[in-house]
mmCIF file of the N, C-alpha and C atoms, coordinates in Angstrom:
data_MODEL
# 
_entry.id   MODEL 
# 
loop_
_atom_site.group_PDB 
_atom_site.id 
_atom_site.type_symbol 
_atom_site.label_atom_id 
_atom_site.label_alt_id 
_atom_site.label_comp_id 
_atom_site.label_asym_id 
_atom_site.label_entity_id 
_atom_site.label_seq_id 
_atom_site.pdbx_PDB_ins_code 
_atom_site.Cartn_x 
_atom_site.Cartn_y 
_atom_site.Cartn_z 
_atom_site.occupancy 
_atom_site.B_iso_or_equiv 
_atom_site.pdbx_formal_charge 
_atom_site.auth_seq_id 
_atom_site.auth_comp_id 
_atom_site.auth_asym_id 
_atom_site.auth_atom_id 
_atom_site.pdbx_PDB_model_num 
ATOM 1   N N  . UNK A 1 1  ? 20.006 33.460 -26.725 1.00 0.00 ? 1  UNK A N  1 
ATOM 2   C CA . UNK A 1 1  ? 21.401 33.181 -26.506 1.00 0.00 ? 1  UNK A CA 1 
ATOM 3   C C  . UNK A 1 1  ? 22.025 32.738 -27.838 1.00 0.00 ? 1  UNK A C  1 
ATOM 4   N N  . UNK A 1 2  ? 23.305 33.163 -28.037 1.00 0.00 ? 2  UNK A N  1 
ATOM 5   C CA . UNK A 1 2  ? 23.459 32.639 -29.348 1.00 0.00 ? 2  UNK A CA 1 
ATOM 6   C C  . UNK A 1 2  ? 24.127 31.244 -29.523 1.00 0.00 ? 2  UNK A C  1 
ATOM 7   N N  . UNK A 1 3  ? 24.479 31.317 -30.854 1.00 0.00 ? 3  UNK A N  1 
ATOM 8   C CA . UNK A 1 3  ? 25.138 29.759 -30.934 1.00 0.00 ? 3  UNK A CA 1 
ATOM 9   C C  . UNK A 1 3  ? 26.289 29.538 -29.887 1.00 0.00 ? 3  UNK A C  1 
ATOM 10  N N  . UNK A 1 4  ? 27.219 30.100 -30.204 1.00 0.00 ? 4  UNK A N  1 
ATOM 11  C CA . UNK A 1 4  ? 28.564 30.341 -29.988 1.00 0.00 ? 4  UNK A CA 1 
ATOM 12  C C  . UNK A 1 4  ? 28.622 30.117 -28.323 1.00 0.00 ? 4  UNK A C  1 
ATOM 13  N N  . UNK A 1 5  ? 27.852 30.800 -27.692 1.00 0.00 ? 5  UNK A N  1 
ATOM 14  C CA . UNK A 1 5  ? 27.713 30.976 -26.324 1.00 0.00 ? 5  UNK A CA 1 
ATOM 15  C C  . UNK A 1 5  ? 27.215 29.920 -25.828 1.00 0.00 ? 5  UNK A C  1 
ATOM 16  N N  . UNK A 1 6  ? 26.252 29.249 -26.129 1.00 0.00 ? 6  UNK A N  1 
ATOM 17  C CA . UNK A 1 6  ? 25.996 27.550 -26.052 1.00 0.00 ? 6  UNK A CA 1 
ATOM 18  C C  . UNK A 1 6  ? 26.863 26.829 -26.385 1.00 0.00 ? 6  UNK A C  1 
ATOM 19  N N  . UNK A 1 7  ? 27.312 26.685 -27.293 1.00 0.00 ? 7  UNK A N  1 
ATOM 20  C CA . UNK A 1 7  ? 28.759 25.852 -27.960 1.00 0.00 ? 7  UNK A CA 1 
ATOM 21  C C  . UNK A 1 7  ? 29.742 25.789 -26.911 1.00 0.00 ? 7  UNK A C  1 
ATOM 22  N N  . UNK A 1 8  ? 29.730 27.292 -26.174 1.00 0.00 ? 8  UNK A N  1 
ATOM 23  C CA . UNK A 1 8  ? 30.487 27.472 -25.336 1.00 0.00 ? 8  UNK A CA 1 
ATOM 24  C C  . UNK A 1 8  ? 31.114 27.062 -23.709 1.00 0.00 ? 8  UNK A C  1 
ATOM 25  N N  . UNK A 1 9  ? 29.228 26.712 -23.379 1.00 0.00 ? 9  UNK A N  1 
ATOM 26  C CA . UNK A 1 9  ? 28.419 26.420 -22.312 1.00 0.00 ? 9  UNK A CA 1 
ATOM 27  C C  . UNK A 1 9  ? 28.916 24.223 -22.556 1.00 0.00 ? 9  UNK A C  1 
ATOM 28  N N  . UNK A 1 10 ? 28.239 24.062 -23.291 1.00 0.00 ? 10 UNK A N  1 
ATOM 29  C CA . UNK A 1 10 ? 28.616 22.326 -23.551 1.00 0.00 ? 10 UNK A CA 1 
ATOM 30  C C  . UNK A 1 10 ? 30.043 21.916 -24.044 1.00 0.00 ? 10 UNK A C  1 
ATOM 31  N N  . UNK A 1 11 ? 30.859 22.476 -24.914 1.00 0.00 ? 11 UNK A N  1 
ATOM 32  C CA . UNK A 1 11 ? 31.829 22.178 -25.243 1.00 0.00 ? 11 UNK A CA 1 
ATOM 33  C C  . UNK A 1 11 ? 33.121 22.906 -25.176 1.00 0.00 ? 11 UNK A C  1 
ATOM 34  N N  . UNK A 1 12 ? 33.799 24.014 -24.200 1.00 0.00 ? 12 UNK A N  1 
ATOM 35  C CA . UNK A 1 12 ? 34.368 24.935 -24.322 1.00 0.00 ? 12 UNK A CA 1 
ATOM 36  C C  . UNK A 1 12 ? 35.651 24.803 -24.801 1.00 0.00 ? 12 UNK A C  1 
ATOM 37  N N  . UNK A 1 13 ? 36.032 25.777 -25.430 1.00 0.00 ? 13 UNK A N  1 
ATOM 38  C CA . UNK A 1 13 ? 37.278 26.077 -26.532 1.00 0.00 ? 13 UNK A CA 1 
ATOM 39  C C  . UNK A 1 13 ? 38.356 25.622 -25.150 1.00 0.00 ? 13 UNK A C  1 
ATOM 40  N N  . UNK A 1 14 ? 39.443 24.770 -25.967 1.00 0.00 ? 14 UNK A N  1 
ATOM 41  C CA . UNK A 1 14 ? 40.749 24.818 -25.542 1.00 0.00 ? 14 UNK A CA 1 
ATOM 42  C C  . UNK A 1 14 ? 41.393 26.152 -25.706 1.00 0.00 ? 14 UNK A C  1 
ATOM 43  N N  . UNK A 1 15 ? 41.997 27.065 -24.585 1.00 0.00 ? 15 UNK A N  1 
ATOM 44  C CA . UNK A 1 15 ? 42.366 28.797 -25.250 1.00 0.00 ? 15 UNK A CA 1 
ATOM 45  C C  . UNK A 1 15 ? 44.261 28.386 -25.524 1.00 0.00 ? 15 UNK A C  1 
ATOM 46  N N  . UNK A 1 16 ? 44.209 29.373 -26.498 1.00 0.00 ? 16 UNK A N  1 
ATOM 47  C CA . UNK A 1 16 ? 45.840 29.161 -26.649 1.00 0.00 ? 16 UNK A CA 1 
ATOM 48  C C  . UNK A 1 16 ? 45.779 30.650 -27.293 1.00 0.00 ? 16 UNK A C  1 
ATOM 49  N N  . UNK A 1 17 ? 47.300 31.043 -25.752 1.00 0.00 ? 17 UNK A N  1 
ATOM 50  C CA . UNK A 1 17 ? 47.492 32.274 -25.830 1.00 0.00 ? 17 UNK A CA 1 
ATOM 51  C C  . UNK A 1 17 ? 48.599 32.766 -27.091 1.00 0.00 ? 17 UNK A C  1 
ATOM 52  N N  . UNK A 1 18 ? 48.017 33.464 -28.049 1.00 0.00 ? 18 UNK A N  1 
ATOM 53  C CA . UNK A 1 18 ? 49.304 33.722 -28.153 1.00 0.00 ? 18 UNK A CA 1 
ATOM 54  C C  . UNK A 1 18 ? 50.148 35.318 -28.340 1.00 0.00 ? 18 UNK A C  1 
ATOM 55  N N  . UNK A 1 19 ? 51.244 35.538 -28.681 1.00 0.00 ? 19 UNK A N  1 
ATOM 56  C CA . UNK A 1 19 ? 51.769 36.477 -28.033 1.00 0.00 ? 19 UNK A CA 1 
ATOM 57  C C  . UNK A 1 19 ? 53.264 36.733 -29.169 1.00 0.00 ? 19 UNK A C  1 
ATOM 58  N N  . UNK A 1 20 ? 53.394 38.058 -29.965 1.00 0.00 ? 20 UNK A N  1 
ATOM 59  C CA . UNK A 1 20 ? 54.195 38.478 -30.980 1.00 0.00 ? 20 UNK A CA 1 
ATOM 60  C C  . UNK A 1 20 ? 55.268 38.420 -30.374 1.00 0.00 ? 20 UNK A C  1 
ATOM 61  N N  . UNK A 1 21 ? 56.849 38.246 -30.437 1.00 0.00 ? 21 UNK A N  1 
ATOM 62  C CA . UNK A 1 21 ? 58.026 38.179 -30.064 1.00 0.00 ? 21 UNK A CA 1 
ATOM 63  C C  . UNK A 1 21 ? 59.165 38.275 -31.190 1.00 0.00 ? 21 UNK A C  1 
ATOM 64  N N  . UNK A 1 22 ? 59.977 38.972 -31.182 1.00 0.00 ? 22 UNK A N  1 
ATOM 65  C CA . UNK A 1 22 ? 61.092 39.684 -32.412 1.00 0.00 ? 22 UNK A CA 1 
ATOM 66  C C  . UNK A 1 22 ? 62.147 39.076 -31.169 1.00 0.00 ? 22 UNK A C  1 
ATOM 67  N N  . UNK A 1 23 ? 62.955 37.686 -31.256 1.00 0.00 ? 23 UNK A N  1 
ATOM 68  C CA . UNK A 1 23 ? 64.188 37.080 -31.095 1.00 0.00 ? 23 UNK A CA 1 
ATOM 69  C C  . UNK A 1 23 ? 65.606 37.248 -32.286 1.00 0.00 ? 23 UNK A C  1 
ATOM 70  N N  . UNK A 1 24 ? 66.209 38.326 -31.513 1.00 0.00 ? 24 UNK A N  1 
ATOM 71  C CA . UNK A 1 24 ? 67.792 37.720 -32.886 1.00 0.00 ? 24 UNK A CA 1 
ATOM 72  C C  . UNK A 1 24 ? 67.475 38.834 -34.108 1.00 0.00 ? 24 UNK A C  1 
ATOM 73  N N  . UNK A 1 25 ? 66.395 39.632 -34.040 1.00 0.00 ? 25 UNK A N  1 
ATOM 74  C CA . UNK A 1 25 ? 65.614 40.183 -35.548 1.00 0.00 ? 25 UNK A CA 1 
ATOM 75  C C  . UNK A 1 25 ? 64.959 39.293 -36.012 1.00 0.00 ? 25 UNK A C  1 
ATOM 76  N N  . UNK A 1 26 ? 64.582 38.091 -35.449 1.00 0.00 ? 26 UNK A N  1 
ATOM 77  C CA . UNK A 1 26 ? 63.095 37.312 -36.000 1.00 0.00 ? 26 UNK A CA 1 
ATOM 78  C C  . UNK A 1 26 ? 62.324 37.149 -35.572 1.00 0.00 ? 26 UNK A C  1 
ATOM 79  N N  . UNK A 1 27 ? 61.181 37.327 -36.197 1.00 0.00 ? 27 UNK A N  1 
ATOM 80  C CA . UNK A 1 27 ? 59.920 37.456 -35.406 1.00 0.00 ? 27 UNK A CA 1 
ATOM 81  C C  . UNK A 1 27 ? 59.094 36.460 -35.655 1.00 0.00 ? 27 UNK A C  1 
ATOM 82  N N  . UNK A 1 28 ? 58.385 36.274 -34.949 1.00 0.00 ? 28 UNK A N  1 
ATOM 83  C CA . UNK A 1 28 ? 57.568 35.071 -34.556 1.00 0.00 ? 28 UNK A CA 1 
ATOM 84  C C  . UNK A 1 28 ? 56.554 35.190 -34.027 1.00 0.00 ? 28 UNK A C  1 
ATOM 85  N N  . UNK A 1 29 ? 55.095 34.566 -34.119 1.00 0.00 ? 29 UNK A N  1 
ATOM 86  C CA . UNK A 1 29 ? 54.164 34.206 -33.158 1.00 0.00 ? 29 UNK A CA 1 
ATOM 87  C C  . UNK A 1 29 ? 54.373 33.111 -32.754 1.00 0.00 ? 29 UNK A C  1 
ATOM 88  N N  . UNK A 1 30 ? 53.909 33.176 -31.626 1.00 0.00 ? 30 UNK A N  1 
ATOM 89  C CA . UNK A 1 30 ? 54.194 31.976 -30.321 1.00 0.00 ? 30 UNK A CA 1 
ATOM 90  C C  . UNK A 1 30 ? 52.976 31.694 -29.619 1.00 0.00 ? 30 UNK A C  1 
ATOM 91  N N  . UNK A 1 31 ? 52.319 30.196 -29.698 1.00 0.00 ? 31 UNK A N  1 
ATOM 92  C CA . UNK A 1 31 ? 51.458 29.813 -29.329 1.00 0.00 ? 31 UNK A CA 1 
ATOM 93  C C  . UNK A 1 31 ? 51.349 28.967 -27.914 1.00 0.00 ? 31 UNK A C  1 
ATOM 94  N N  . UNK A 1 32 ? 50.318 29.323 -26.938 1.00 0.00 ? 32 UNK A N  1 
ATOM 95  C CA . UNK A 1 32 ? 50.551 28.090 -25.872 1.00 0.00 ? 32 UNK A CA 1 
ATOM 96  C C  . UNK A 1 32 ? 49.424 27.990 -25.914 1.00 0.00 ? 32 UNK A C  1 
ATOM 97  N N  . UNK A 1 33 ? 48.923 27.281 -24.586 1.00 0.00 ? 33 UNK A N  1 
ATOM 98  C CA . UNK A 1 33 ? 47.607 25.967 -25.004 1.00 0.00 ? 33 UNK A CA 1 
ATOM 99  C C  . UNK A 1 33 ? 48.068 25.186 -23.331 1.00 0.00 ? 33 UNK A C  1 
ATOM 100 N N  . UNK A 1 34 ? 47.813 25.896 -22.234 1.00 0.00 ? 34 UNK A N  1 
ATOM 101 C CA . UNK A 1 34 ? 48.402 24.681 -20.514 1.00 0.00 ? 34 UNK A CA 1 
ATOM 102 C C  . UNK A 1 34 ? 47.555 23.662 -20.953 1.00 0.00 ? 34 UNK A C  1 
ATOM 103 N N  . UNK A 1 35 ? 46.222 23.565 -21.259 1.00 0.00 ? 35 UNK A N  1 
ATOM 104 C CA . UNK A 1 35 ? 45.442 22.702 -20.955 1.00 0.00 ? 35 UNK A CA 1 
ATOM 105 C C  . UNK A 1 35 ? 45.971 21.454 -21.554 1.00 0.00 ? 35 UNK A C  1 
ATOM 106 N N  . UNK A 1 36 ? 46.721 21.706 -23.160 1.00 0.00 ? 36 UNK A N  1 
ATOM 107 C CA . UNK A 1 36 ? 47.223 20.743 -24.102 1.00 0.00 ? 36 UNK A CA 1 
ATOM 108 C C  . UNK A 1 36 ? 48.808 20.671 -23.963 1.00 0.00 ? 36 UNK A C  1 
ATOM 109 N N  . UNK A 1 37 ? 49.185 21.490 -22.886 1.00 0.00 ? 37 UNK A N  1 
ATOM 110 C CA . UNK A 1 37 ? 50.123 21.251 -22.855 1.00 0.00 ? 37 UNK A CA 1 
ATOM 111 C C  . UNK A 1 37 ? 51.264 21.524 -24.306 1.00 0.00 ? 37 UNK A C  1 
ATOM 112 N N  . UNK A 1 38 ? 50.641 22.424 -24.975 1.00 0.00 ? 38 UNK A N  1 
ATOM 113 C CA . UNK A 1 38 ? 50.984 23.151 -26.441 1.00 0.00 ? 38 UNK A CA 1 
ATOM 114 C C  . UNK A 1 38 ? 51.699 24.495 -26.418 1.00 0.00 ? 38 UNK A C  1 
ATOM 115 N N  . UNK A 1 39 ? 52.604 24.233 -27.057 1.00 0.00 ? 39 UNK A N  1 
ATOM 116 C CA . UNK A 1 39 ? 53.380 24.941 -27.230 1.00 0.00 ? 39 UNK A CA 1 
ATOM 117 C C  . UNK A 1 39 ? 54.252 25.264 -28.744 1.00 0.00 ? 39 UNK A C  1 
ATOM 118 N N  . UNK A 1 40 ? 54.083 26.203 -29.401 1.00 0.00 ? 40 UNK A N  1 
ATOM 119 C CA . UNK A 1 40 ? 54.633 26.282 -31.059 1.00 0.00 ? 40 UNK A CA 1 
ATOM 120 C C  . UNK A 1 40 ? 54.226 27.578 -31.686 1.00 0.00 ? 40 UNK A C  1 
ATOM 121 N N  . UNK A 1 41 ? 55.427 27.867 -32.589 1.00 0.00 ? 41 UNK A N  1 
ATOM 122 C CA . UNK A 1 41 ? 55.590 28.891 -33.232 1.00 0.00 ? 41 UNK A CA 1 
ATOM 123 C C  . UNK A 1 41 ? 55.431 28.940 -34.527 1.00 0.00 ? 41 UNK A C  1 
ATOM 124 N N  . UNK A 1 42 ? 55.008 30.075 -35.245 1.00 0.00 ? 42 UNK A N  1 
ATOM 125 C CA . UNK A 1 42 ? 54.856 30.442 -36.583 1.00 0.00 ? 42 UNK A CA 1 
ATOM 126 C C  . UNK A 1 42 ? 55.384 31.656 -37.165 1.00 0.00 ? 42 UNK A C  1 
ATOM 127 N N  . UNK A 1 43 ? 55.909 32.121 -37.981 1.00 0.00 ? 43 UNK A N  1 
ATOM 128 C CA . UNK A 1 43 ? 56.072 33.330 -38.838 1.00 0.00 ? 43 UNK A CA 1 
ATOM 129 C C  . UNK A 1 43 ? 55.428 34.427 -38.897 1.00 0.00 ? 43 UNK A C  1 
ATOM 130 N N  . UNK A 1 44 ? 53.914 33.808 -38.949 1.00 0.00 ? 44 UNK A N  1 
ATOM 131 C CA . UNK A 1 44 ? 52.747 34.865 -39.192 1.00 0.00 ? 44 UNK A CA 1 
ATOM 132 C C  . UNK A 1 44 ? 51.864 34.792 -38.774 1.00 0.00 ? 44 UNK A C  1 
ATOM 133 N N  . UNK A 1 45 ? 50.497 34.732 -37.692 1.00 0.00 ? 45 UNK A N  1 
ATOM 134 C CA . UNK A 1 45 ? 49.888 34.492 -37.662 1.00 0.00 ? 45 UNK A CA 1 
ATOM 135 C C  . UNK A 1 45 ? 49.316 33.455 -37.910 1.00 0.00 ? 45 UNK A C  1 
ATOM 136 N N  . UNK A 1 46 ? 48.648 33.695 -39.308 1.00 0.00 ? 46 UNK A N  1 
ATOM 137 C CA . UNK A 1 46 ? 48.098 32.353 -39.781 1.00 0.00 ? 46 UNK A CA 1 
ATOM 138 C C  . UNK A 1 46 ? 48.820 30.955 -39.760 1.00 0.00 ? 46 UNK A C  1 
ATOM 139 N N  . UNK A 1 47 ? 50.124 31.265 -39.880 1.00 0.00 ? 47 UNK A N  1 
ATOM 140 C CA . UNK A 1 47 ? 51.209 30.179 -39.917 1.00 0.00 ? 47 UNK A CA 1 
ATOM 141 C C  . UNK A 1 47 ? 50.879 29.219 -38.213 1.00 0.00 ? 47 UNK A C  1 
ATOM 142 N N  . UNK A 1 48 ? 50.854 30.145 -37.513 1.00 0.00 ? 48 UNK A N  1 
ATOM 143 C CA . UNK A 1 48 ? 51.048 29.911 -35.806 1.00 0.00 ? 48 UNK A CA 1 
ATOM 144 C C  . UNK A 1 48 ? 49.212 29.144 -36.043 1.00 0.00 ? 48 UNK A C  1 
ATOM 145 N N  . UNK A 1 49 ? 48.359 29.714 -36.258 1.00 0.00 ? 49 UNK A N  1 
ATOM 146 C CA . UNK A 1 49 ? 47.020 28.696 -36.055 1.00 0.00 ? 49 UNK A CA 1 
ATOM 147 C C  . UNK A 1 49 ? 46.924 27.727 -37.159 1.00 0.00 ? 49 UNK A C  1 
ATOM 148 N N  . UNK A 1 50 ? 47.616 27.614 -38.333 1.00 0.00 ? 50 UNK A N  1 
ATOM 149 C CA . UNK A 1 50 ? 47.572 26.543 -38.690 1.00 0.00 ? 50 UNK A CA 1 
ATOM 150 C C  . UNK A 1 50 ? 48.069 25.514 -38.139 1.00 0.00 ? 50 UNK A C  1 
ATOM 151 N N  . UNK A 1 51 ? 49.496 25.664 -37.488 1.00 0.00 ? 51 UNK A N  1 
ATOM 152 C CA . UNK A 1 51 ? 50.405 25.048 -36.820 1.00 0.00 ? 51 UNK A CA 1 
ATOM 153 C C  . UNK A 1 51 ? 49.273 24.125 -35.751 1.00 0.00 ? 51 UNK A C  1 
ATOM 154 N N  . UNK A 1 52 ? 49.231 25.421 -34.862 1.00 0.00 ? 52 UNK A N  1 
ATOM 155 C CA . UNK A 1 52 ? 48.228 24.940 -33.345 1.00 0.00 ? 52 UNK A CA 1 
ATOM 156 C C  . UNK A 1 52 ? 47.018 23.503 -34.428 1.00 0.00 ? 52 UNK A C  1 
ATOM 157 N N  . UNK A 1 53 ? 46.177 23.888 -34.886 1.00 0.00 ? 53 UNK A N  1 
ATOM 158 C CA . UNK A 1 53 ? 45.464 22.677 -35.709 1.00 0.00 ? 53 UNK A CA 1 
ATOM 159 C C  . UNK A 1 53 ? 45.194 21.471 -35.741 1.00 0.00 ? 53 UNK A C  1 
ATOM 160 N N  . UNK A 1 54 ? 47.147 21.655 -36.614 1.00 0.00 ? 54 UNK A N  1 
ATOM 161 C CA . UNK A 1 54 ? 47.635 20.045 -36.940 1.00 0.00 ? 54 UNK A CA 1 
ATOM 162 C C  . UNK A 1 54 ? 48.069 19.577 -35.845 1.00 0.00 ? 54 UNK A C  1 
ATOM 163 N N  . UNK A 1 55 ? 48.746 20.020 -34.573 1.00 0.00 ? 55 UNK A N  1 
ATOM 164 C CA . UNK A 1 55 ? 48.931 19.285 -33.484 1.00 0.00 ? 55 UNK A CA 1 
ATOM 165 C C  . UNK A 1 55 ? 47.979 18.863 -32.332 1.00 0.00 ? 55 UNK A C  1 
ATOM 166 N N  . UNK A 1 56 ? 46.833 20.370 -32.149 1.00 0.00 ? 56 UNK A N  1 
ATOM 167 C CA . UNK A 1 56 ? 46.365 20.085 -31.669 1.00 0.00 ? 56 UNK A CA 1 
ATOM 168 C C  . UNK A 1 56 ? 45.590 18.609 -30.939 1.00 0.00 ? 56 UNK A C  1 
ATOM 169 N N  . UNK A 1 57 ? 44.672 17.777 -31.991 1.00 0.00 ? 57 UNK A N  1 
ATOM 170 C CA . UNK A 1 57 ? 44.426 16.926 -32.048 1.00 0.00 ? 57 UNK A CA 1 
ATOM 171 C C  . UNK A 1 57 ? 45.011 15.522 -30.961 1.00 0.00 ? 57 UNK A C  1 
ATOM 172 N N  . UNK A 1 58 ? 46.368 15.824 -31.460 1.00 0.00 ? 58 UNK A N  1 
ATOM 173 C CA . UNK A 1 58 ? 47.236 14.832 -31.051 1.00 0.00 ? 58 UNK A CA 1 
ATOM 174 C C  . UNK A 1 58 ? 47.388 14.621 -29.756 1.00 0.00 ? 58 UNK A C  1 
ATOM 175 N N  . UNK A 1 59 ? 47.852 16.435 -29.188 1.00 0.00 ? 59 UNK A N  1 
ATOM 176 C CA . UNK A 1 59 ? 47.807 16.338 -27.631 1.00 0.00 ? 59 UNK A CA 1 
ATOM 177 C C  . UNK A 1 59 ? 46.532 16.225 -27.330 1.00 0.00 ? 59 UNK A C  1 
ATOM 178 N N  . UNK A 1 60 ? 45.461 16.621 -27.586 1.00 0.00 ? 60 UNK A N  1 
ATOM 179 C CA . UNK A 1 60 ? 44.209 16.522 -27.033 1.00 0.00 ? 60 UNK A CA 1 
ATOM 180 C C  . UNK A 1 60 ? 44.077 15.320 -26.306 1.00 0.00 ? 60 UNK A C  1 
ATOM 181 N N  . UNK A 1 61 ? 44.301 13.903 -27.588 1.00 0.00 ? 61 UNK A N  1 
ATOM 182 C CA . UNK A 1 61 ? 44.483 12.754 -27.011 1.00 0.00 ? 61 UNK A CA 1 
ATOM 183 C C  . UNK A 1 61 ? 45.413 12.014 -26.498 1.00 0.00 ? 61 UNK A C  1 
ATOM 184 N N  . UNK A 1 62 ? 46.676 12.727 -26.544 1.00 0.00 ? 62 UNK A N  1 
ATOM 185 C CA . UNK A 1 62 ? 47.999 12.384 -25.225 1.00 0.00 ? 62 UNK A CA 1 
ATOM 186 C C  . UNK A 1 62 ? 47.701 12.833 -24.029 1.00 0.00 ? 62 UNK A C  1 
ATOM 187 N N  . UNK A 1 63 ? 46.996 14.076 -23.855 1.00 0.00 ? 63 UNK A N  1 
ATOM 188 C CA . UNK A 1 63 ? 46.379 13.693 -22.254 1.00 0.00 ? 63 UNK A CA 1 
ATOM 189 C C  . UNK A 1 63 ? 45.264 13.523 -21.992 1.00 0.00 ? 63 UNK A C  1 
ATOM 190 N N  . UNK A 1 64 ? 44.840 12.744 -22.536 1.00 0.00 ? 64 UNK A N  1 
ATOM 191 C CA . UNK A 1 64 ? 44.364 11.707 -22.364 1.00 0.00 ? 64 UNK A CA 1 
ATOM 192 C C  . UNK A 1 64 ? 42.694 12.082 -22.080 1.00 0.00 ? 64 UNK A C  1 
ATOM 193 N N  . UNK A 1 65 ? 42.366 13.157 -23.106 1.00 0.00 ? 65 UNK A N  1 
ATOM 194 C CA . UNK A 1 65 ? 41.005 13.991 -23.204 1.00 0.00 ? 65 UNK A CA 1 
ATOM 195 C C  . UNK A 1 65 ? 40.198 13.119 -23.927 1.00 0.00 ? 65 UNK A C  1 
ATOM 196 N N  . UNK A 1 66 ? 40.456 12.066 -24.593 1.00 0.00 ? 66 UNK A N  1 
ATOM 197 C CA . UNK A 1 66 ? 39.439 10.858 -25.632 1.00 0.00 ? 66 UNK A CA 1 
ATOM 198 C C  . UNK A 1 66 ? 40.191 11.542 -26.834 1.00 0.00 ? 66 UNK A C  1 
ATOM 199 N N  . UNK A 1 67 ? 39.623 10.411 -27.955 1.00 0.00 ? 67 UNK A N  1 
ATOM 200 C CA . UNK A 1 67 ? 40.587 10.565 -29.456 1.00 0.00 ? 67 UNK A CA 1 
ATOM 201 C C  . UNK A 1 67 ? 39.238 11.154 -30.195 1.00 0.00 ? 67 UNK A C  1 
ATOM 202 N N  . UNK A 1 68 ? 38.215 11.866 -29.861 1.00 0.00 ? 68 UNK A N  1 
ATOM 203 C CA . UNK A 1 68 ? 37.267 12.387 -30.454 1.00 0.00 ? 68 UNK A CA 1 
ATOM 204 C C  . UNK A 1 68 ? 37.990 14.074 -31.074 1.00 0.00 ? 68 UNK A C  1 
ATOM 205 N N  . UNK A 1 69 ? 38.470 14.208 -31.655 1.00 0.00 ? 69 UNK A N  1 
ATOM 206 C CA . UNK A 1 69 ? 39.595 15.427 -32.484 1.00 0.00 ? 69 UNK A CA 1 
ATOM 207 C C  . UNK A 1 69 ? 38.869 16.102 -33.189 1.00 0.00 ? 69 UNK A C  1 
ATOM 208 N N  . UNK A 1 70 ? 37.844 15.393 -33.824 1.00 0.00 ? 70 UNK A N  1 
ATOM 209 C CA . UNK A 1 70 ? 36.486 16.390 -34.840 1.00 0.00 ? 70 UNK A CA 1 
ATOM 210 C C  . UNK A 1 70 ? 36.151 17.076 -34.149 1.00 0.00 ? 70 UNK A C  1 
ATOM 211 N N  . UNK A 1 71 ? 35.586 17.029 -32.422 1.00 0.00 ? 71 UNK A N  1 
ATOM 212 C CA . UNK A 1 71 ? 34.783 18.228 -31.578 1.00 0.00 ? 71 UNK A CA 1 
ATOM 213 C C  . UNK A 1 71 ? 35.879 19.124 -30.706 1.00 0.00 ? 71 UNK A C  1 
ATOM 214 N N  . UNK A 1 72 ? 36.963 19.232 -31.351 1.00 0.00 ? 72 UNK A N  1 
ATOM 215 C CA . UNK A 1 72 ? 38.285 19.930 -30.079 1.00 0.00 ? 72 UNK A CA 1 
ATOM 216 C C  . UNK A 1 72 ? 37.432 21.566 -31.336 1.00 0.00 ? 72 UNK A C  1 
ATOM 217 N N  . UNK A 1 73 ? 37.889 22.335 -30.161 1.00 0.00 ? 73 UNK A N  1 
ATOM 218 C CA . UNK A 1 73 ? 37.343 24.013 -30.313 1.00 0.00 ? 73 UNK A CA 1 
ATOM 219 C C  . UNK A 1 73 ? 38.629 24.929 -29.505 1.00 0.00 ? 73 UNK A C  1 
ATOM 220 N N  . UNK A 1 74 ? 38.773 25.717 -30.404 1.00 0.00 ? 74 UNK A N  1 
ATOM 221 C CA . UNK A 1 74 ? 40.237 26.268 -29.925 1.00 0.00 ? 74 UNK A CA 1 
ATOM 222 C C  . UNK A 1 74 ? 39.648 27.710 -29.879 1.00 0.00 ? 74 UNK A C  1 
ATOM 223 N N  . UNK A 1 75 ? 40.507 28.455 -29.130 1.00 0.00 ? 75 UNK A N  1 
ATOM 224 C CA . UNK A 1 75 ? 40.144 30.108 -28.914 1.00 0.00 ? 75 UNK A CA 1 
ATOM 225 C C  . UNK A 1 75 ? 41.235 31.195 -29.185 1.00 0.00 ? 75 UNK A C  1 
ATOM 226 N N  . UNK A 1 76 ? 41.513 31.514 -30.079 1.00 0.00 ? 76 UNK A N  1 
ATOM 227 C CA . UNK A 1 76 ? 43.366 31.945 -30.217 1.00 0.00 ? 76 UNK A CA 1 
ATOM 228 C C  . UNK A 1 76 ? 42.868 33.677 -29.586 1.00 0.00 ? 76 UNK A C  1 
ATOM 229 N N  . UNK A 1 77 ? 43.668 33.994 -28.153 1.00 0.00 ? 77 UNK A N  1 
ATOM 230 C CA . UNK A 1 77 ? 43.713 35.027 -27.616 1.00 0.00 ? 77 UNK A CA 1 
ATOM 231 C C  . UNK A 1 77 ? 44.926 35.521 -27.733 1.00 0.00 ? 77 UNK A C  1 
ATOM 232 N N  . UNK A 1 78 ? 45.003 36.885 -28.247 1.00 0.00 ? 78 UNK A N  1 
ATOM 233 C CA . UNK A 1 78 ? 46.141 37.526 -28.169 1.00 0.00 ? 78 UNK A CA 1 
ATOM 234 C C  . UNK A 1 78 ? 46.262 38.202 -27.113 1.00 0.00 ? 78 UNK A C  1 
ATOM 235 N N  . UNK A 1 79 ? 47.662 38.083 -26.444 1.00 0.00 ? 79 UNK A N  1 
ATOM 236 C CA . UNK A 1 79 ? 48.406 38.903 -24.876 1.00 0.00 ? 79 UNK A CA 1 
ATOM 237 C C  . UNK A 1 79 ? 49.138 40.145 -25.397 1.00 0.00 ? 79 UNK A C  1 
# 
């Protein structure tokens, strides 16, 4: 079995969907996250999972999941 799939099994990724959208002629990735209750946008891709990251953390421990932020595991699925 591999790592990942164990990792998977004990600690599973928070998923945050996200999903390309052109508003107005601007485009955007758009990130959600029900579990974290996350929600946020980026420019580019990378912009949108850096984003998810730095907040992540925060909500993790606003609802009230423990302030342990080093072991949060995220899954970025595109819709």
């Amino acid at each position: 079995m591999s790592v990942k799939k164990r990792l998977d099994r004990i600690s599973p990724p928070y998923v945050v969907e996200v999903m390309y959208d052109v508003e107005d002629n601007i485009p955007a990735w758009i990130g959600t996250c029900d579990k974290l209750h996350l929600v946020t946008e980026g420019r580019t891709y990378e912009e949108l999972q850096q984003r998810v990251w730095e907040i992540a953390p925060e909500m993790h421990e606003l609802q009230g999941y423990g302030s342990e932020s080093d072991n949060i595991r995220l899954a970025f699925i595109q819709t």
